[in-house]
C-alpha positions, 0 to 999 in steps of 0.5 A: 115541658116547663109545666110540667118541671113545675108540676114534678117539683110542686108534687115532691114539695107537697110531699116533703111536707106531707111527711109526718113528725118533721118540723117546720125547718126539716120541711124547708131541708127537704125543699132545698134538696129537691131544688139543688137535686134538680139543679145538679142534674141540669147542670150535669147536662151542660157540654157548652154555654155562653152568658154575660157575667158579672163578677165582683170580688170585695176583700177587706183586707186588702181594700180592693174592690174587682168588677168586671162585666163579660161576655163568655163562652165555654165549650167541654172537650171530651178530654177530662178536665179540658175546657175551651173558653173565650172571654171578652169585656172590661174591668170596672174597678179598680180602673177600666181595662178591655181584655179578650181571653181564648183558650183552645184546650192548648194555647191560651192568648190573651189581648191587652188593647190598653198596651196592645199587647198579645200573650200567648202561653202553651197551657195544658189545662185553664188556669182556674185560681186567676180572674179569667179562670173563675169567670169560667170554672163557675158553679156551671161547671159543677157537676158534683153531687150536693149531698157533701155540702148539705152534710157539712151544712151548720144551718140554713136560711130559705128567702123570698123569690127573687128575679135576677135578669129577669127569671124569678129564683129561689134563694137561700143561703148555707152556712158552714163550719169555720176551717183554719183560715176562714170563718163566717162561711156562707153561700148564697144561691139563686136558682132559676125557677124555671130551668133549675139553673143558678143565675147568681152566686155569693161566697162570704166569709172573713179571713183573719177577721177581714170579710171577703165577698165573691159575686158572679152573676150569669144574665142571657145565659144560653145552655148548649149552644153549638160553639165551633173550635173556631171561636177559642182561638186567633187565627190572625192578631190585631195590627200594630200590637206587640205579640209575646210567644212562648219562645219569646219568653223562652230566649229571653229568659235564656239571655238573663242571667241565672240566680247567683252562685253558692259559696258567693257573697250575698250582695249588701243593701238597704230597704225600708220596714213599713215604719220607714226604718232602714234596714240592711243585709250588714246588720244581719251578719252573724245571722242566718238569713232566709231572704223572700223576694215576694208581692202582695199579688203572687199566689205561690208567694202566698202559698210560700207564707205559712211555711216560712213563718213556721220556719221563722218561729222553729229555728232561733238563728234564722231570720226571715225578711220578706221583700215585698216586690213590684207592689200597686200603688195602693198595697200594703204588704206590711199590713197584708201580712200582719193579717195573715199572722205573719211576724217575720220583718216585712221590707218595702220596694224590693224591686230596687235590689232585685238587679243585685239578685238576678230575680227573675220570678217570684217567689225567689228564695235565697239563704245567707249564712252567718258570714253572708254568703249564698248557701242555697237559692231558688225559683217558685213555690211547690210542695218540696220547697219547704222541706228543701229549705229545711234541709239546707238549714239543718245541713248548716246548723249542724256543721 
């Protein structure tokens, strides 16, 4: 069978450049759509799979380096969308940590053996934007047709065969058009000549200037493998290791207290900017003030950024403090958010006021008006978060 794949895919090359009229490059066009078709189809066939991966994520602007080396299982449900995963390996970098990860299509447990720790969280899908989603969410996974990414093509380059563990690979790289937040966008393939199957992936491209680099390899990878339920899910958890359920959670957050109440006066402190000036929140009276508790590693807090500064540079008389919180030690809020264009004051270390605020999630969004008191507050970032923000600002101005 595998000689005749050969045989197949020989054939509809020597016709791609058979044909009469197309340059050189057309040719090379026409043979790496033949090889991405024959690609999409096997990957649309994929129910299940196991393979050791090997991610790496190089971000500039941060100076973080991620390697992690996993072995990882994944198995379709017939329910769209659903997909039971198990993952068990080891950070590389920054530091050494053994993790295991079980998603069962409802309830996903992770094991910390480092702080013995066991997680359990009531999940109606995988997370897919963390670091255990993306060893599993891959291009393994995608079964869309190509035709859209070859259409938003900018240029292409086709290499030298290449092995990657041991299957020699066609490798090409695609380039596409800058968007609003990247540019120098770039993918490169390696695509067994075998089976049709990636083997590596690489995304490059800068923000902010910043390059941003994301590797994942697949070596033993075996397709269709028959996985029982079994093997995504705990019966039974490692002795002497904590164990956190979701009431646990639950209860506890019952017991803390809630965000401060509106029409109170906002508590004063002191936090430092990245130039070791003091600041504090009695500086700022007369002011309206937006205050975020945020941290370099929260995504809504991320997310919640663009719509702040916009915000920030919109209304004249109000101000916008970030509190960059519960930071690693090696972080740079301020500098993280100068490249992401951020203007508005960036304070250090917020976790020393977040007592003072009952802060309990982030991001957590309180507003101070001009006499220091709680006009509106809030936990979490979604789609409405900005407009009530807005709102709450527009109400006030115009009393």
């Amino acid at each position: 069978m595998g000689f005749k794949r050969e045989i197949i895919l020989l054939s509809i090359l020597v016709f791609a450049f058979s044909l009469p009229g197309l340059t050189a490059q057309d040719k090379k066009f026409e043979s790496l759509k033949a090889i991405l078709e024959k690609s999409r189809k096997k990957i649309s066939n994929i129910q299940a799979a196991s393979y050791e991966a090997f991610y790496k994520s190089d971000q500039e602007r941060d100076d973080t380096v991620t390697i992690i080396k996993a072995d990882v299982f994944f198995k379709k449900l017939p329910v769209v969308s659903i997909v039971q995963s198990k993952i068990e390996g080891q950070w590389l970098s920054p530091d050494t940590v053994f993790f295991a990860n079980y998603y069962d299509g409802d309830k996903e447990i992770t094991i910390s053996p480092r702080i013995k720790k066991v997680k359990i969280f009531n999940r109606p899908a995988m997370l897919k934007g963390n670091i255990m989603g993306q060893l599993v969410d891959t291009i393994l996974l995608s079964d869309a047709s190509f035709d859209s990414m070859l259409e938003r093509l900018t240029d292409f380059k086709m290499k030298k065969t290449e092995k990657i563990g041991g299957e020699p690979c066609y490798v090409f790289t695609l380039y596409f058009p800058d968007n609003e937040y990247l540019t120098d966008i770039s993918t490169t393939w390696y695509i067994s000549k075998n089976d049709y199957l990636p083997r590596k992936y690489v995304k490059r491209a800068k923000f902010n200037g910043k390059k941003d680099i994301r590797t994942i390899q697949f070596k033993d990878l075996i397709v269709n493998p028959n996985l029982p339920d079994s093997l995504f899910t705990l019966s039974t958890f490692p002795e002497g290791y904590e164990i956190e359920r979701p009431e646990d959670r639950a209860k506890k957050k019952e017991a803390e207290p809630g965000l401060l109440e509106l029409g109170t006066q906002a508590p004063d402190w002191t936090l430092k900017k990245a130039d070791s000036t003091e600041v504090s929140l009695s500086d700022y009276l007369g002011q309206i003030i937006i205050l975020d508790f945020w941290g370099t590693w929260c995504l809504p807090c991320l997310e919640a950024m663009p719509e702040l500064q916009r915000i920030h540079e919109k209304y004249e008389t109000v101000t916008v403090l970030g509190a960059s919180t519960n930071e690693p030690a090696n972080a740079d809020p301020a500098r993280f958010a100068r490249n992401r264009d951020i203007t508005y004051p960036i304070l250090l270390n917020g976790e020393k006021i977040i007592h003072k605020y009952n802060v309990r999630s982030f991001p957590t969004f309180y507003i101070i008006d001009k006499d220091g008191k709680i006009i509106y507050r809030s936990e979490g970032y979604g789609d409405g978060t900005g407009k009530k923000i807005e709102e709450v600002l527009g109400n006030y101005i115009d009393q």
